[in-house]
N, C-alpha and C positions, 0 to 999 in steps of 0.2 A: 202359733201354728208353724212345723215345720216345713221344709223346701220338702220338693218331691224327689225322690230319688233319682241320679241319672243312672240308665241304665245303660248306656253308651249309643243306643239310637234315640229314646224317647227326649226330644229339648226341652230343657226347663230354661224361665227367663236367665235362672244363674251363670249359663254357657256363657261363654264369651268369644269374642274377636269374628272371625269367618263365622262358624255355627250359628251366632246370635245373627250376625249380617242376612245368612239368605234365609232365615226362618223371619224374620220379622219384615224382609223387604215384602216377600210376599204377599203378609195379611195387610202392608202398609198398601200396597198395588191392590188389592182387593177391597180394601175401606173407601176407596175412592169410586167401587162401584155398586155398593151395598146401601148408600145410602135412603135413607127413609123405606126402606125393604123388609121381608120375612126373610131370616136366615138360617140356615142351618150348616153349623160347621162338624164334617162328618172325618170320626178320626181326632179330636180337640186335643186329645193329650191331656196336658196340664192346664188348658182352658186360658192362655194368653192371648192367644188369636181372636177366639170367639168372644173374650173380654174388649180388643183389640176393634171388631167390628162394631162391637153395641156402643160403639163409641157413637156411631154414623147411622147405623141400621137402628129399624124401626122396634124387632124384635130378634133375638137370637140363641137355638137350641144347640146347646155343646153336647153330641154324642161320641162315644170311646166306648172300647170295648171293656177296658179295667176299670174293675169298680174303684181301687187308690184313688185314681188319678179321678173320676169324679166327684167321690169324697173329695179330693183336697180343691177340687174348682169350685165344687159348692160353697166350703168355707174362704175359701183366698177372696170368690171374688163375688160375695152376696153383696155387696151395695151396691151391685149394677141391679135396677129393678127390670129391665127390660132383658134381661141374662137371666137363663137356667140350662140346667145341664140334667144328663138322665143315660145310664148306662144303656149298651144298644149295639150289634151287628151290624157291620156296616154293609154288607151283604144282604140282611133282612131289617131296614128301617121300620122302627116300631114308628111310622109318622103317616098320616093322609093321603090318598091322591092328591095331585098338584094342591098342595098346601102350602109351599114356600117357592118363595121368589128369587130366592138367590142361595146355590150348595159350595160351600166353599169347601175344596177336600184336598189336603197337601203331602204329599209325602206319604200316600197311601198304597196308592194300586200296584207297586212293587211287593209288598207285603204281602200279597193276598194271589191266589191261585184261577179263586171264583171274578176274575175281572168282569168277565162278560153279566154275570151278577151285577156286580157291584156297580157298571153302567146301566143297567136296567131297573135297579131298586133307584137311583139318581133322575133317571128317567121318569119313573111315574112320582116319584113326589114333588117334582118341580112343578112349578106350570105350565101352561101352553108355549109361554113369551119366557119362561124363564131362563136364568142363566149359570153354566156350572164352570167353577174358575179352580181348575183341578193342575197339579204336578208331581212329576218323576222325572229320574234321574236319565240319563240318558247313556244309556247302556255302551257304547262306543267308546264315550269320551269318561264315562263314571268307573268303568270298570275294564273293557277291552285294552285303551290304550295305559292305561296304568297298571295294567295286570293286577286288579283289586280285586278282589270277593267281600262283599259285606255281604256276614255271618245271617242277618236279619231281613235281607229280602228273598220272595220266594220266587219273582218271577221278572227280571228288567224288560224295557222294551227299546229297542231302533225307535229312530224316528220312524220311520214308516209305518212299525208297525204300532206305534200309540196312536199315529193319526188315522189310521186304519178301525182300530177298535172305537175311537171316540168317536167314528160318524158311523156307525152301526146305529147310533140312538143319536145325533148328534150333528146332521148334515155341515153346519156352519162352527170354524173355527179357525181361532185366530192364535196361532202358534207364538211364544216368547222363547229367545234362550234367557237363559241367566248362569250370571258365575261371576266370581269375585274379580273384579279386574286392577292394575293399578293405571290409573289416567291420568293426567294432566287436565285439569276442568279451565275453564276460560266462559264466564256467565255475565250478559250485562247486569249492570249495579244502578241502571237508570232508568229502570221498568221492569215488569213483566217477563218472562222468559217466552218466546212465541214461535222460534222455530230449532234446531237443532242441524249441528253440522258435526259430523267424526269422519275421525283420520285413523288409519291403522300402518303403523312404519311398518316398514318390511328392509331386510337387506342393512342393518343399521341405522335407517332412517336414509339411504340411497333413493327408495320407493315410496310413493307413499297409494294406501290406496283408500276410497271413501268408503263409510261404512265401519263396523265393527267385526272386521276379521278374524272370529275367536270360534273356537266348539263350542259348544253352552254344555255346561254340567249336568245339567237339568234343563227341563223343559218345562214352561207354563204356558197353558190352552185354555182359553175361554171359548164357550161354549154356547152353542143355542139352537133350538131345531128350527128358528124361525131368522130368515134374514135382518128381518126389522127388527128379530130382537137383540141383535148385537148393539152395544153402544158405541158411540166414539172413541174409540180406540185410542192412547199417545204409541207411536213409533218409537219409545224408548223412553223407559221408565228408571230412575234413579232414587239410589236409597243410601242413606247416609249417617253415622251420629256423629252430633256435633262433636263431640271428645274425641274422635277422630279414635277410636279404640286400637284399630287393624296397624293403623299408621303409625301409633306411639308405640305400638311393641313391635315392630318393623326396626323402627328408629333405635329402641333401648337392645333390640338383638344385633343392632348392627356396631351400636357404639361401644357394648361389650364383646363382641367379636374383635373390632380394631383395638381394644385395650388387650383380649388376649392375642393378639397379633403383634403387641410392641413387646409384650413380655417375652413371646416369642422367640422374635425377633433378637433381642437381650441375651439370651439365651445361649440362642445361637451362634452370638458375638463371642459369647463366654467359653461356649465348647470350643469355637476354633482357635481360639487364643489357649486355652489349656492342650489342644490337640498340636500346636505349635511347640511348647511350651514341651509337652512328652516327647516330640521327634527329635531336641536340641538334646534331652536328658538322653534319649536313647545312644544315638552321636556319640556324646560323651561317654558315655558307658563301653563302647564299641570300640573306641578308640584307645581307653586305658585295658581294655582289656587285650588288645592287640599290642598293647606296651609290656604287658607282665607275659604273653607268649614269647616276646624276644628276649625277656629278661633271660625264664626259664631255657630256653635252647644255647645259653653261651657254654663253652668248655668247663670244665672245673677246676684249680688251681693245684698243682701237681701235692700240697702235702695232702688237699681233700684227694686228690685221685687215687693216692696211694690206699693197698690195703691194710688192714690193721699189724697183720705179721709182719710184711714187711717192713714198716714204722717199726715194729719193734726190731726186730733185727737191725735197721740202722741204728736205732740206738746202742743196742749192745754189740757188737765190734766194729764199729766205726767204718772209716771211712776205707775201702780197698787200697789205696797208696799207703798204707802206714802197715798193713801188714807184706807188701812183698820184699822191701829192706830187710827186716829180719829174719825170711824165710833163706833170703841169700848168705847171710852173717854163717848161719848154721850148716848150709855146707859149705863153707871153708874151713869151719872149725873141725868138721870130718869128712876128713877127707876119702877118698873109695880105697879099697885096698884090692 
């Protein structure tokens, strides 16, 4: 069987790094509260999540609008016997009145126009005491401050105004952010984990202040019309794979960044030694050429001065002193009369 296509929003398991992290912390944070339950994962995609739950849960329907993507859950993931999947509107649930116990819906209600629908169909199939553990991105920090547009959602929301629409159906909710962070973990290794403490530096680590001082990317809300039917809650839920994915390619981008940084470097050494190297040749060039200027400006030596006629003329009668003695000779020999 092949992979599902990525289509650049739909996640398939193949993603990696970030992607794969807040797609899977979610249904990880969800399985802890699904268990021995009626599920319905509304939106399934590729059918990981909802594979993901029937890990825990009692029973669980994967609906999506594309029939591919439940073709290929059907076959990927038939030996979960308590998993089946069935094409479906998430807007008009082909399912019961309060027939399930727990909607798990992620990454939806940005997609869709019909929200106030899509809370309402959520609404009457749950149960009385039931619970719906729903996320989106959160418009500020997903899109406003990064000046983004993703091509695939039709409608983001503020916080305000998700928590606004989620208690239209939905009086009791229990707000998460989430978003990839880098931390410093510090865990006892001699029990239990039982309570939680964070620091958030500020100012270089000058400040420190407690709590997790971040936007959240997204937003995750659990849901319930009934007080009593919220469950216990953790104040801060963590997700993690061991292989440490985010961190080894963090690590391989940074050590080949510092190898292209010594070549760099190299480089650079090599242009300024060649740029030295031209200014000494130039110099020299500059200098003999200022020698062959003063060559050319000297006098000329009077046989080059002379012109061609007159060289010849010296040649042929000689020197002036040799003709006026015998100019004299000749008048004595006649004398005037």
């Amino acid at each position: 069987m092949s992979n599902l296509p990525f289509t650049g929003e739909r996640f398939t398991p193949e993603c990696v790094r970030e992607m794969w992290y807040e797609h899977y912390h979610r249904y990880a944070f969800a399985r802890a509260l699904v268990a021995g339950k009626s599920v319905a994962d509304i939106a399934c995609g590729e059918g990981y999540g909802a594979a993901l739950l029937a890990q825990s849960a009692s029973s669980v329907v994967g609906i999506d609008l594309s029939a591919e993507a439940i073709n290929h859950a059907q076959q990927r993931y038939a030996a979960q016997t308590n998993l089946r999947f069935q094409q479906g509107d998430a807007t008009r649930l082909n399912l019961a009145d309060a027939s399930v116990d727990v909607i798990s819906s992620f990454e939806t209600l940005e997609h869709l126009a019909a929200q106030t629908e899509l809370l309402a169909g959520f609404a009457r199939v749950l149960k009385a005491d039931g619970l719906l553990i729903i996320s989106s991105p959160d418009k500020f920090s997903y899109s406003d401050q990064r000046q983004y547009q993703n091509e695939f959602h039709v409608r983001e929301l503020y916080r305000a105004e998700l928590l606004d629409l989620l208690r239209t159906q939905f009086p009791q909710v229990r707000l998460y952010g989430q978003k990839l962070l880098f931390q410093s973990a510090l865990w006892r290794l001699d029990g239990a984990l039982e309570s939680v403490q964070t620091h958030t530096a500020q100012a270089n680590g000058a400040q420190l202040k407690p709590g997790l001082d971040y936007p959240p990317l997204y937003f995750v809300a659990v849901c319930a019309r009934q007080p009593s039917a919220l469950p216990v809650l953790p104040d801060l839920d963590l997700f993690g794979d061991h292989d440490e994915a985010v961190y080894r390619h963090y690590e391989h981008e940074i050590r080949k960044n510092m190898q292209a940084g010594a070549v760099l470097n190299a480089r650079d050494a090599e242009l300024a030694a060649l740029r030295i190297e031209l200014a000494e040749t130039q110099a020299r060039l500059a200098s003999t050429q200022v020698r062959l200027a003063s060559l050319t400006a000297l006098p000329a030596p009077a046989s080059l001065a002379a012109g061609p006629a007159e060289a010849a003329t010296s040649q042929t009668t000689g020197p002036t002193n040799d003709v006026v003695p015998a100019v004299a000779d000749s008048a004595r020999a006649f004398p005037r009369v």
